[in-house]
PDB file of N, CA, C and O in Angstrom:
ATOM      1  N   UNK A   1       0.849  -1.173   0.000  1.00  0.00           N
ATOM      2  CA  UNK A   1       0.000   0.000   0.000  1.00  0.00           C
ATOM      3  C   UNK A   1       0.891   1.232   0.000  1.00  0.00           C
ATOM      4  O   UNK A   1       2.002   1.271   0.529  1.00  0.00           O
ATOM      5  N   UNK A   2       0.194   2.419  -0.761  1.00  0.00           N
ATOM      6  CA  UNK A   2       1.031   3.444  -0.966  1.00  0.00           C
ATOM      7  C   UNK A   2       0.541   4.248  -0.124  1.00  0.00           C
ATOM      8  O   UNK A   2      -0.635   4.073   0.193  1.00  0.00           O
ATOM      9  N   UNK A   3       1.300   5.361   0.480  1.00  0.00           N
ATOM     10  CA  UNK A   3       1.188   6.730   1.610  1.00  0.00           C
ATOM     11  C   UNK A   3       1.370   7.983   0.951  1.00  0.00           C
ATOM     12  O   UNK A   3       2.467   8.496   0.734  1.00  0.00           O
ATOM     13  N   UNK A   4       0.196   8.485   0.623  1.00  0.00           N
ATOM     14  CA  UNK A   4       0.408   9.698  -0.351  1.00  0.00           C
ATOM     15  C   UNK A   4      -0.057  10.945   0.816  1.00  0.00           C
ATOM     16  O   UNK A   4      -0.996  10.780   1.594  1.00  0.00           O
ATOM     17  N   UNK A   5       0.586  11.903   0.781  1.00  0.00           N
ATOM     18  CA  UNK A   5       0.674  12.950   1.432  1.00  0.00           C
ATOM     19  C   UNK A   5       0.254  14.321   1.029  1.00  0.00           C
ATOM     20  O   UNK A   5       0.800  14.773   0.022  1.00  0.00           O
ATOM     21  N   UNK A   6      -0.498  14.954   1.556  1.00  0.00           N
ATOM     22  CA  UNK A   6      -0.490  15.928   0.895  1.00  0.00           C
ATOM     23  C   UNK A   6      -1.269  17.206   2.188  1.00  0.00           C
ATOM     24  O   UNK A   6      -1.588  16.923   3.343  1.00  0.00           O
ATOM     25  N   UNK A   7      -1.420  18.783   1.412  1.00  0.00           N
ATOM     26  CA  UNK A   7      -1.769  19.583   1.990  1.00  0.00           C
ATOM     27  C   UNK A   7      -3.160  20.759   1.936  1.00  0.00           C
ATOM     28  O   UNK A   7      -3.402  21.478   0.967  1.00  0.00           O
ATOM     29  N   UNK A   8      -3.857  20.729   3.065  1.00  0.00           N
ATOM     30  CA  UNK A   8      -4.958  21.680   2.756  1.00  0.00           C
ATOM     31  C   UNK A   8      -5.095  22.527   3.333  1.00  0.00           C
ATOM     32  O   UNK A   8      -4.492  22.633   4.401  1.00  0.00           O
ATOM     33  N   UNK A   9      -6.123  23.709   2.788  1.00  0.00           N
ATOM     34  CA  UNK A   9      -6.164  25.271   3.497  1.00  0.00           C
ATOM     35  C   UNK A   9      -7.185  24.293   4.874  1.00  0.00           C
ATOM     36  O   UNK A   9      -7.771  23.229   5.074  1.00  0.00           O
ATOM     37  N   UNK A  10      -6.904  25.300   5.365  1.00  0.00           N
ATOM     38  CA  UNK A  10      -7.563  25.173   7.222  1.00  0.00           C
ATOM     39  C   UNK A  10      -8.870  25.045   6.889  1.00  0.00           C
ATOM     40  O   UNK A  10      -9.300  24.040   7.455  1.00  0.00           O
ATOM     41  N   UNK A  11      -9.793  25.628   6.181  1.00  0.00           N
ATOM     42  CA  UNK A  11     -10.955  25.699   5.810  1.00  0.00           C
ATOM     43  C   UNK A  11     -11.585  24.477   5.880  1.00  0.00           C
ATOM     44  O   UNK A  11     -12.437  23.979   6.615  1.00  0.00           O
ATOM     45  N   UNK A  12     -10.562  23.910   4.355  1.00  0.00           N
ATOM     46  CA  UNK A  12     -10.774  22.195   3.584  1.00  0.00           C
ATOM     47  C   UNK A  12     -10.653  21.528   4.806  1.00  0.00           C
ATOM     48  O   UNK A  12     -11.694  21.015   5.219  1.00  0.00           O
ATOM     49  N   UNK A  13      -9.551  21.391   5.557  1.00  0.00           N
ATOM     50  CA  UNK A  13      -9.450  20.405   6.272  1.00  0.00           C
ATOM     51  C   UNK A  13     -10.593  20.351   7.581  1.00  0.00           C
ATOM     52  O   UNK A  13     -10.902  19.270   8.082  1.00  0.00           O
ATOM     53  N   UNK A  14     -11.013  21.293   7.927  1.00  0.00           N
ATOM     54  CA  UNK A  14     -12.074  21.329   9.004  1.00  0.00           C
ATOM     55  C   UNK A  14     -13.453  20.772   8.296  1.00  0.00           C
ATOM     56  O   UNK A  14     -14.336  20.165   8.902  1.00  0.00           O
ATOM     57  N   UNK A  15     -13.463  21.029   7.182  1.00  0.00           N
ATOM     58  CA  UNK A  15     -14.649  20.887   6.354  1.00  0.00           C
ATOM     59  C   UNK A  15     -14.466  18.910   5.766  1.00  0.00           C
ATOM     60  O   UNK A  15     -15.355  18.187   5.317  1.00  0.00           O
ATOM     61  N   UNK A  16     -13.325  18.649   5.962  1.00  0.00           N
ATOM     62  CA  UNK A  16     -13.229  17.139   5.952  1.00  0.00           C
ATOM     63  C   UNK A  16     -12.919  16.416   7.409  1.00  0.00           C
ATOM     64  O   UNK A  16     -12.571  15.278   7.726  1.00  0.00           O
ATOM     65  N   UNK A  17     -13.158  17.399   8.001  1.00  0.00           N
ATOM     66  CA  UNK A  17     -12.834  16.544   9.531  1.00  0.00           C
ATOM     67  C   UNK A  17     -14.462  16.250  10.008  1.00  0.00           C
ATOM     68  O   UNK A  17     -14.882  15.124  10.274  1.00  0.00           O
ATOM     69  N   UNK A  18     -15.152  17.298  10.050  1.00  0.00           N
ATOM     70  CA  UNK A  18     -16.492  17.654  10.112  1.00  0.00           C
ATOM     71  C   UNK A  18     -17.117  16.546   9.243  1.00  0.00           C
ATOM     72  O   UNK A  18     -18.086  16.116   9.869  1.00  0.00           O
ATOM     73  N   UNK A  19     -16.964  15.821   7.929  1.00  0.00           N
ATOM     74  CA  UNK A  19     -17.721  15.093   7.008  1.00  0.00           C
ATOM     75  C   UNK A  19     -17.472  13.999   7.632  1.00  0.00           C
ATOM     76  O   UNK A  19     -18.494  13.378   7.923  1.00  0.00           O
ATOM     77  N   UNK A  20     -16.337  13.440   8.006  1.00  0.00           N
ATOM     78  CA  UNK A  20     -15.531  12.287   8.360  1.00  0.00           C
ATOM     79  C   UNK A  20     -16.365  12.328   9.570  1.00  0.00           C
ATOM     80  O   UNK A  20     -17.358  11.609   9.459  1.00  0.00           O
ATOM     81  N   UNK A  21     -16.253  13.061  10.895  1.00  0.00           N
ATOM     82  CA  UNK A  21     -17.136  12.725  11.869  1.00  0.00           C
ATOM     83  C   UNK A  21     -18.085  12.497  11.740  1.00  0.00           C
ATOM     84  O   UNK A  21     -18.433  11.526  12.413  1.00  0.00           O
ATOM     85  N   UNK A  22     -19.005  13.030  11.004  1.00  0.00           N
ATOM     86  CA  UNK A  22     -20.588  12.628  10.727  1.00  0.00           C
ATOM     87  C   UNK A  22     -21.046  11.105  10.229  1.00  0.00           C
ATOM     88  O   UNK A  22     -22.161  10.585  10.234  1.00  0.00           O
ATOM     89  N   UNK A  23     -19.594  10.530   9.745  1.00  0.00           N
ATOM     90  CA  UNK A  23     -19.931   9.118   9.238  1.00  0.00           C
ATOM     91  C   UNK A  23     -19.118   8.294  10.225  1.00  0.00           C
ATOM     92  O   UNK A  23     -18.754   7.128  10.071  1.00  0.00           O
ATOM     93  N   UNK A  24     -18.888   9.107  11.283  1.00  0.00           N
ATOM     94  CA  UNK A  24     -18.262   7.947  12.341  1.00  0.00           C
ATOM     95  C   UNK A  24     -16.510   7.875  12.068  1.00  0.00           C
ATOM     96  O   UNK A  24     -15.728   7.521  12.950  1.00  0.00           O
ATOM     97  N   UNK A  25     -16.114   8.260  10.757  1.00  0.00           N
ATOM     98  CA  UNK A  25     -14.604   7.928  10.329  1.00  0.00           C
ATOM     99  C   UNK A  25     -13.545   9.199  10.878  1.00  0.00           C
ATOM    100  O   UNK A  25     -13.733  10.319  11.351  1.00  0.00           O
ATOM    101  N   UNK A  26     -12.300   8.347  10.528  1.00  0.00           N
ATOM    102  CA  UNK A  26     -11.710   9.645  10.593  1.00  0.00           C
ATOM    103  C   UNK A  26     -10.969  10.292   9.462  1.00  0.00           C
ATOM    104  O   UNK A  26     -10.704   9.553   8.514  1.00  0.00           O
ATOM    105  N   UNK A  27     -10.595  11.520   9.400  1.00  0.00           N
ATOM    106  CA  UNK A  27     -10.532  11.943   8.394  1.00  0.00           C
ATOM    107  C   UNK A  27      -9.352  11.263   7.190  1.00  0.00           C
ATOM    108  O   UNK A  27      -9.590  11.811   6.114  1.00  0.00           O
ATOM    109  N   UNK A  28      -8.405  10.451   7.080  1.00  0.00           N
ATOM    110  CA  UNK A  28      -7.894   9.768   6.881  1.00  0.00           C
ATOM    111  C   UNK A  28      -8.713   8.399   6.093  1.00  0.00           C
ATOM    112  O   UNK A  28      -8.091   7.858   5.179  1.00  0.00           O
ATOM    113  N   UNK A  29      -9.753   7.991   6.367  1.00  0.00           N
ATOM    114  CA  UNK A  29     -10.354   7.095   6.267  1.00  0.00           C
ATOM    115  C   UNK A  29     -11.659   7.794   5.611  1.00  0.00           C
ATOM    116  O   UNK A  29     -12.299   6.883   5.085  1.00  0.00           O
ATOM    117  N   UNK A  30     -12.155   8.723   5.469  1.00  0.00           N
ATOM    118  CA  UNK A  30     -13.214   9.054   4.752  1.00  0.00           C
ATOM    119  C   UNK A  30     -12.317   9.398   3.066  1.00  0.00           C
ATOM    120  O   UNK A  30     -12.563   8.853   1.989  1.00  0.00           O
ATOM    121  N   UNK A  31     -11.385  10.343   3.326  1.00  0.00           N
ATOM    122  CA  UNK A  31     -10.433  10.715   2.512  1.00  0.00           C
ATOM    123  C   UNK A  31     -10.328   8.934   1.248  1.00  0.00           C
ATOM    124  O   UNK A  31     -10.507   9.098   0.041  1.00  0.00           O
ATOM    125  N   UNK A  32     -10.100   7.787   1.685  1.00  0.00           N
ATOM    126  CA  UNK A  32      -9.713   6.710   1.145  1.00  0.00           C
ATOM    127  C   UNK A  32     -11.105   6.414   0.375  1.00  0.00           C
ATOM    128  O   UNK A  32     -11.196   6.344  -0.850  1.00  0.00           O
ATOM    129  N   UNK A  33     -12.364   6.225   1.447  1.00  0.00           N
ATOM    130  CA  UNK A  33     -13.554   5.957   0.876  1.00  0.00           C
ATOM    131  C   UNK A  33     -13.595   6.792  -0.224  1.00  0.00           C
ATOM    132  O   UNK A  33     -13.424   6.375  -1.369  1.00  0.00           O
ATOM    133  N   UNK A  34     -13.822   7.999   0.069  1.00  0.00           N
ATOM    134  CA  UNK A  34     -14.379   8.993  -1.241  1.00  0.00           C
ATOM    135  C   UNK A  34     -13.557   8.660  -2.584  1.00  0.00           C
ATOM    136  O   UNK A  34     -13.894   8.655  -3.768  1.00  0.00           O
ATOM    137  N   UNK A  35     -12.293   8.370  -1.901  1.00  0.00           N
ATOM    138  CA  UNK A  35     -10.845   8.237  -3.125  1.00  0.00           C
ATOM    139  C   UNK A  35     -11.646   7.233  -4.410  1.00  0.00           C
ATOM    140  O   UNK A  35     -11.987   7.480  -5.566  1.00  0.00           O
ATOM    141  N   UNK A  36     -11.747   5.764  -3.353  1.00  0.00           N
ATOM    142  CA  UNK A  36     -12.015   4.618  -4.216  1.00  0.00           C
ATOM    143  C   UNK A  36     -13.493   4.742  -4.692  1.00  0.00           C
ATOM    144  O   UNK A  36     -13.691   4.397  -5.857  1.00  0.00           O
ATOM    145  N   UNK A  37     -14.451   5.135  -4.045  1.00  0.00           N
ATOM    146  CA  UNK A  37     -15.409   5.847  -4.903  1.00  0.00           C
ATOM    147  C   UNK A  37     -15.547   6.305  -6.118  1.00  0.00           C
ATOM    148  O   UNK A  37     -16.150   5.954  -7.132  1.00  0.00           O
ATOM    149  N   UNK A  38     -14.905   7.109  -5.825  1.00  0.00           N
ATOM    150  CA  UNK A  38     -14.627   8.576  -7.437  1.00  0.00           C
ATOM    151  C   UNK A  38     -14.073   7.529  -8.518  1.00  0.00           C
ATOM    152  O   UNK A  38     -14.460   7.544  -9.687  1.00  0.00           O
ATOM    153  N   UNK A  39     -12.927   6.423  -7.915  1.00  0.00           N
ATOM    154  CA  UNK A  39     -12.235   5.734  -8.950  1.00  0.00           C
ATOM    155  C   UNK A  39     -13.190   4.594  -9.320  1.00  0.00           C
ATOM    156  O   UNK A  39     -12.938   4.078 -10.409  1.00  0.00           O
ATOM    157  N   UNK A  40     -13.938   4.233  -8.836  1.00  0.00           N
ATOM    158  CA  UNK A  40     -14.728   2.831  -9.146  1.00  0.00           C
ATOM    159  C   UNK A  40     -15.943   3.681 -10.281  1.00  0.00           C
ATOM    160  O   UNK A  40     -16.457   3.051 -11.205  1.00  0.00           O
ATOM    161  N   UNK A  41     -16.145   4.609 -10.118  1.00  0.00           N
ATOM    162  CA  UNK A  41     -17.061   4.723 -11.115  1.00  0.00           C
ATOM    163  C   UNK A  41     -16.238   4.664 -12.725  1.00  0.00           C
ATOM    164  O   UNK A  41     -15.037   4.839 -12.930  1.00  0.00           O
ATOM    165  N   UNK A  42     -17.251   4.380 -13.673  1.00  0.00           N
ATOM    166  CA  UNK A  42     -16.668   4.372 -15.124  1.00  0.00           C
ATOM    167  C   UNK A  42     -16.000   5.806 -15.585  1.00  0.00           C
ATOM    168  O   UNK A  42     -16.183   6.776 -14.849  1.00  0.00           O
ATOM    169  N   UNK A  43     -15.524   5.898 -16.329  1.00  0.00           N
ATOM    170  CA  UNK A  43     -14.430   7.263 -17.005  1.00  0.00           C
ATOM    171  C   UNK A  43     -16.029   7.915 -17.493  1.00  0.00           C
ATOM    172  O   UNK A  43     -16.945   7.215 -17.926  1.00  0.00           O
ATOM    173  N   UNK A  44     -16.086   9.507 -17.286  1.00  0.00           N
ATOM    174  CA  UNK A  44     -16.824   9.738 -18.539  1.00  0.00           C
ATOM    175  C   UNK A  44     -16.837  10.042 -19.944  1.00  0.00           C
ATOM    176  O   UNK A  44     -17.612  10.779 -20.554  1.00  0.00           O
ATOM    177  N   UNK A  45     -15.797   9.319 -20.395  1.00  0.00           N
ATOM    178  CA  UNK A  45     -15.606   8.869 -22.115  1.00  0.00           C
ATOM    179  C   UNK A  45     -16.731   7.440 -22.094  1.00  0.00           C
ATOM    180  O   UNK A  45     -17.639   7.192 -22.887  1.00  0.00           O
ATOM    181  N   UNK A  46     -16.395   6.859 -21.196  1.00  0.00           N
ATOM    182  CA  UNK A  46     -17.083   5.458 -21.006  1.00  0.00           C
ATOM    183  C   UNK A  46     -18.550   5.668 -20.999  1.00  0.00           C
ATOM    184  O   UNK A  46     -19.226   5.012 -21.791  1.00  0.00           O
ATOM    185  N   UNK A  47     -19.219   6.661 -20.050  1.00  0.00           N
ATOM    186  CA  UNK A  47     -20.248   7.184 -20.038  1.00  0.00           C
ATOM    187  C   UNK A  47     -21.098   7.655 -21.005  1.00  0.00           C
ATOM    188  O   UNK A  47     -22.157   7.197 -21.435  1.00  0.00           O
ATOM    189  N   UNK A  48     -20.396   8.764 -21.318  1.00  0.00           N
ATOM    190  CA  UNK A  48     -20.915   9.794 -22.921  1.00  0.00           C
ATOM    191  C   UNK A  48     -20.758   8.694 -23.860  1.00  0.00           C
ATOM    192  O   UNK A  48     -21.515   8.855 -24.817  1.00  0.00           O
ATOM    193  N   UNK A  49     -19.972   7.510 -23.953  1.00  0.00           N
ATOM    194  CA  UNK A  49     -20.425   6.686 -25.569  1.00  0.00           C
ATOM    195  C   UNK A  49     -21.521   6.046 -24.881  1.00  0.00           C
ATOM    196  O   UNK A  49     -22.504   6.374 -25.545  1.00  0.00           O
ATOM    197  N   UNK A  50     -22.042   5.066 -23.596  1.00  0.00           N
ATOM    198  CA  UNK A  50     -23.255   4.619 -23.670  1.00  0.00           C
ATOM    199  C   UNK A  50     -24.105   5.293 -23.710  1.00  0.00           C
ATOM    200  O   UNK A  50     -25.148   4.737 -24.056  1.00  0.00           O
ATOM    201  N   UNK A  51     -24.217   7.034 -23.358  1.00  0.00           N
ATOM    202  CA  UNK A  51     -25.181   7.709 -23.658  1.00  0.00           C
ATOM    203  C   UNK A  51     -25.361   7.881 -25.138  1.00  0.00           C
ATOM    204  O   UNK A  51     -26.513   8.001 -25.555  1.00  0.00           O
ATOM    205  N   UNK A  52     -24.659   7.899 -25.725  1.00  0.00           N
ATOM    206  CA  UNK A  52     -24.752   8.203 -27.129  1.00  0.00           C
ATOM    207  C   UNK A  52     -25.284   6.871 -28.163  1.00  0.00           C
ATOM    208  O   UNK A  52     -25.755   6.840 -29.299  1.00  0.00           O
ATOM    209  N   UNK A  53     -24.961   5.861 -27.184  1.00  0.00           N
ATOM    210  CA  UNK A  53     -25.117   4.509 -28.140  1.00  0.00           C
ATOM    211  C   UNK A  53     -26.805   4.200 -27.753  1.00  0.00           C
ATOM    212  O   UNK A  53     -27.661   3.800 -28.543  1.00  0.00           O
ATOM    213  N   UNK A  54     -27.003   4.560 -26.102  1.00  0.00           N
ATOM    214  CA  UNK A  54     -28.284   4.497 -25.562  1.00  0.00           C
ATOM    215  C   UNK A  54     -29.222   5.633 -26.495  1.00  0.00           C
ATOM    216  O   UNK A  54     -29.957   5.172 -27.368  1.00  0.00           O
ATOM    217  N   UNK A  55     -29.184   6.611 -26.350  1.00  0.00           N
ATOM    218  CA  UNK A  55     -29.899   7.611 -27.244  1.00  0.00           C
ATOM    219  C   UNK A  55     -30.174   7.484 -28.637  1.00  0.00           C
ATOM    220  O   UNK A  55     -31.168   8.003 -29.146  1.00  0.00           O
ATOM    221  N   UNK A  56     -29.058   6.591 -29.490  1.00  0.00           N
ATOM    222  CA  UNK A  56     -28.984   6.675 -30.827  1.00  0.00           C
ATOM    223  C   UNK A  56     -30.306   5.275 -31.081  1.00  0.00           C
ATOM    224  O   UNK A  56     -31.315   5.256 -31.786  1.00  0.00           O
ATOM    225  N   UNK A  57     -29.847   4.487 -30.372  1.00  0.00           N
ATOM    226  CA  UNK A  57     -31.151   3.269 -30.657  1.00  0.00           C
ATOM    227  C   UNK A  57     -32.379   3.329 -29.863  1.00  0.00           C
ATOM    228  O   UNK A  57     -33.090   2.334 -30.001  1.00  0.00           O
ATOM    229  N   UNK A  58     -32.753   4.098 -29.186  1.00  0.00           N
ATOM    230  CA  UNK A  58     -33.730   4.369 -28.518  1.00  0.00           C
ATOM    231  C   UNK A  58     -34.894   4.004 -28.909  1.00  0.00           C
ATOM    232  O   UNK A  58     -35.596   3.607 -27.979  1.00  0.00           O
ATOM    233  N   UNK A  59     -35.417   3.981 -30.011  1.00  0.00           N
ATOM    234  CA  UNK A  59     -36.436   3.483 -30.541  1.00  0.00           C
ATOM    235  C   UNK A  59     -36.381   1.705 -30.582  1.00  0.00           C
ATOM    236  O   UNK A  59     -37.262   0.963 -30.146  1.00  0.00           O
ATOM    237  N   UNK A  60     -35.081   1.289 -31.235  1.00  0.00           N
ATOM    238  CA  UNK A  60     -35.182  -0.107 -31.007  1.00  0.00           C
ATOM    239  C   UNK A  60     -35.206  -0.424 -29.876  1.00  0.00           C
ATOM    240  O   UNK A  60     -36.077  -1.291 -29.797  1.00  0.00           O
ATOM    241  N   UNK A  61     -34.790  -0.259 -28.951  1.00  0.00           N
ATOM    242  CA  UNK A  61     -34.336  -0.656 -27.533  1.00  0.00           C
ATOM    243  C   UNK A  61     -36.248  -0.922 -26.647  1.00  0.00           C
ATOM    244  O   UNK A  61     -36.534  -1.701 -25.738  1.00  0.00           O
ATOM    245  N   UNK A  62     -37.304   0.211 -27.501  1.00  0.00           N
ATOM    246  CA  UNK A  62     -38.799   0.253 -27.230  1.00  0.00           C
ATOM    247  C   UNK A  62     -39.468  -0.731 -27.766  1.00  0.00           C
ATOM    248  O   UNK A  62     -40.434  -1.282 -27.238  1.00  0.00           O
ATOM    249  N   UNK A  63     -38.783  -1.118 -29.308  1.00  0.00           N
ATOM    250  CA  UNK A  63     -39.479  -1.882 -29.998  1.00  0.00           C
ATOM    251  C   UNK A  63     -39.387  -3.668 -29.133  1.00  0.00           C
ATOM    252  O   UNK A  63     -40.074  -4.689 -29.132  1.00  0.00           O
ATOM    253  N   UNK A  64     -38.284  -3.255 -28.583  1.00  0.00           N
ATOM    254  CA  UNK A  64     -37.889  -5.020 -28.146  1.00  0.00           C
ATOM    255  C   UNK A  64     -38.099  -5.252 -27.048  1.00  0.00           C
ATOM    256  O   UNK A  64     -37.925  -6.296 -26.420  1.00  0.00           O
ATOM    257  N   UNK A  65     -38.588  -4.046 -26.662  1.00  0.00           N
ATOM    258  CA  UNK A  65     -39.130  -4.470 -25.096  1.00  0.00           C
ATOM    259  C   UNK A  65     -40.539  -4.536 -25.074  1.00  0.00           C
ATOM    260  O   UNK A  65     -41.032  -4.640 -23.950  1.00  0.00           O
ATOM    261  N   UNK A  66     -41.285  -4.503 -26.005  1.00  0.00           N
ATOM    262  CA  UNK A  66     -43.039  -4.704 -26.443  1.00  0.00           C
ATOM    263  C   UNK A  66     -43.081  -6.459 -26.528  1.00  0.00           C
ATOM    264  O   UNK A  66     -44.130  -7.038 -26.810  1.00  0.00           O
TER     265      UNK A  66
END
């Protein structure tokens, strides 16, 4: 496992200490959740082509579900 480090205005960090308490975590550990979150979702290149592939057949996609 990697230890990435980094720095925030006083603001951010109260404003992630505050989120992290509300879910019981600490800020360290909400920080990871949100991380692998953001990364588990699909790219939105990945997105915008099924929207585009979804939108473009739209009509068939009605016809085959009758």
């Amino acid at each position: 496992m990697q230890t990435i480090k980094f720095s925030l205005p006083n603001e951010t960090a109260k404003k992630l200490a505050t989120r992290a308490r509300e879910r019981g975590l600490s800020p360290e550990a909400f920080v990871k959740m949100v991380t692998e979150e953001i990364l588990s979702r699909p790219s939105s290149d990945f997105a915008d082509a099924l929207d585009h592939v979804l939108s473009k057949n739209t009509d068939l996609y009605e016809r085959l579900a009758r």
